[in-house]
C-alpha positions as CSV (number, residue, x, y, z in Angstrom):
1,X,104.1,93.4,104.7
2,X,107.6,93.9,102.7
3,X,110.3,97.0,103.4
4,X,112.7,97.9,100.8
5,X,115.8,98.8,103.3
6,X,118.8,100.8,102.1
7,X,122.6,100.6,103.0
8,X,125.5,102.0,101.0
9,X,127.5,99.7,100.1
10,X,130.2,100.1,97.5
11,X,130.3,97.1,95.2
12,X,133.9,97.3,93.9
13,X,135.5,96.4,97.0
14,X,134.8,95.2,100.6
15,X,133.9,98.7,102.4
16,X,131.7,101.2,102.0
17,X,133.1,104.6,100.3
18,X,130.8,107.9,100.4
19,X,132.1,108.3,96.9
20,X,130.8,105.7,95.0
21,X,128.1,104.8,97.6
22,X,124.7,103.4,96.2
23,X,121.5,101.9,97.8
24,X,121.0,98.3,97.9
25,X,117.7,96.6,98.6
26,X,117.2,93.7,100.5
27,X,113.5,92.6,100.8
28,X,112.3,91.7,104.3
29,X,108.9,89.8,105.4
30,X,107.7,90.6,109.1
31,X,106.8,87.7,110.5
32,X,102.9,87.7,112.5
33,X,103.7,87.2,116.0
34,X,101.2,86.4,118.7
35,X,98.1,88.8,117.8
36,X,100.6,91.1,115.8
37,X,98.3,90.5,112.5
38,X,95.2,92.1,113.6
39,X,94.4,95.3,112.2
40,X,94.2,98.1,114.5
41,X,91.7,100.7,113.4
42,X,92.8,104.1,114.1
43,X,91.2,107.7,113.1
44,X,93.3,109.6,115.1
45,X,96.7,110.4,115.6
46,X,99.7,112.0,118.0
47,X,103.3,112.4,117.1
48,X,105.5,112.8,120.2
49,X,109.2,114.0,120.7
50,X,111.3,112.0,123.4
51,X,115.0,111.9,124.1
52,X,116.3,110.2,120.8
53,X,112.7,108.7,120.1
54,X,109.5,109.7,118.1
55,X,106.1,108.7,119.8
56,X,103.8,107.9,117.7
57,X,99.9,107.0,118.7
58,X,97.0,105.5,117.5
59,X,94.0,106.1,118.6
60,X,90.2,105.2,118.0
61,X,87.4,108.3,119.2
62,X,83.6,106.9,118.5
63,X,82.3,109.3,115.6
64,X,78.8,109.5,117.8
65,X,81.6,111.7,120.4
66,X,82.8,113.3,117.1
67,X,79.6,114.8,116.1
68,X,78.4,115.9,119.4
69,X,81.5,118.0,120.0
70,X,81.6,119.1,116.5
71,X,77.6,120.5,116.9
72,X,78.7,121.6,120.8
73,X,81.8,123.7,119.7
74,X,79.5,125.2,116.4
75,X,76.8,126.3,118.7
76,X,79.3,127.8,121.1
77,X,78.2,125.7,123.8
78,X,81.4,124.2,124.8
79,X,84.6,126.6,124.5
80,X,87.3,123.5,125.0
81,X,86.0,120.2,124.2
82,X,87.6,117.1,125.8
83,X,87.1,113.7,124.5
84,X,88.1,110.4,126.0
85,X,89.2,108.1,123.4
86,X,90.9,104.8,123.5
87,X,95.0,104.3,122.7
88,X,95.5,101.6,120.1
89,X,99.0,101.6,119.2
90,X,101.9,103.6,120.6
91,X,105.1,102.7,119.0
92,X,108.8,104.4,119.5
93,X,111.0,104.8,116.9
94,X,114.6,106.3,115.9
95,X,114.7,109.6,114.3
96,X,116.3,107.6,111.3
97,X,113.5,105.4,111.1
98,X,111.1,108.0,111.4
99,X,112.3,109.9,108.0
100,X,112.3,106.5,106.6
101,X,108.8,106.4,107.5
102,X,108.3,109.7,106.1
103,X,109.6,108.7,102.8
104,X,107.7,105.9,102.2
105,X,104.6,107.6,103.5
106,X,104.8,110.2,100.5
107,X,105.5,107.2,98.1
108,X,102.5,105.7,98.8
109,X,100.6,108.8,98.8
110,X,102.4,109.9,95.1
111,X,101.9,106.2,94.0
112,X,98.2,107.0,95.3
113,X,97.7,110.4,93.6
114,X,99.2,109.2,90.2
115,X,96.9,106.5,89.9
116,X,94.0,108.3,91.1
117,X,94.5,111.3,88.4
118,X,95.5,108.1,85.7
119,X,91.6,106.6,86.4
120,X,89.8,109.8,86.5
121,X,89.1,111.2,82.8
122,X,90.6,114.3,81.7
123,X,87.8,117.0,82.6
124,X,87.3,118.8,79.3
125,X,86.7,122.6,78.6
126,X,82.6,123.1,78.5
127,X,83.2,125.9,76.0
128,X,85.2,123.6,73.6
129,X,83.9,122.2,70.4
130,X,83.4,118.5,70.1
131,X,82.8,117.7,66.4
132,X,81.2,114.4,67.2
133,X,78.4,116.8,68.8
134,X,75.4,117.4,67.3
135,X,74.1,120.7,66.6
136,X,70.2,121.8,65.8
């Protein structure tokens, strides 16, 4: 995993002036430590609000419990469903470091939708003529 941080840092003298200020990146590798490399599978999650932090959770719900409250609630048998799920992750972070999360979040998904709409042909008009059609 690799992070692109940013500082302002002026590079025509010692300290850093807001006007000439630009981003420079430094590349960074996380090191695994203990089980800190496994994947944590997640398909649900919480965003908290603390004093100065952001809580966010992970969590994992069984899509069997999914389903039932799904058919439950559509049937009208069950006004407010409760599940119990199972907390992965919970991680604090700075407000700063949550907009930086924010940012790169709708890089990937831009990076995501560009190349999505780059592999998926053009859909063309049904009413248009194609002259390599042939007509009887």
């Amino acid at each position: 995993m690799s992070q692109n941080l940013t500082n302002n840092l002026d590079t025509s003298s010692s300290t850093p002036t807001n006007a000439e200020a630009h981003p420079v990146h430094i590349g960074l590798r996380l090191r695994a430590v203990d089980q800190s490399d496994r994947s944590v599978v997640s398909n649900i999650t919480g965003v908290h609000l603390g004093s100065c932090f952001a809580f966010i959770d992970f969590g994992f719900i069984e899509q069997s419990a999914l389903t039932e409250v799904t058919r439950a609630a559509r049937s009208g048998e069950q006004k407010n469903p409760t599940l119990d799920g199972r907390l992965e992750c919970r991680i604090a972070m700075g407000l700063g470091d949550l907009a930086q999360l924010a940012r790169q979040i709708d890089q990937v998904i831009s990076a995501a939708s560009k190349a999505r709409s780059n592999a998926q042909p053009a859909k063309q008009d049904p009413l248009a003529f194609d002259p390599a059609a042939v007509m009887q």
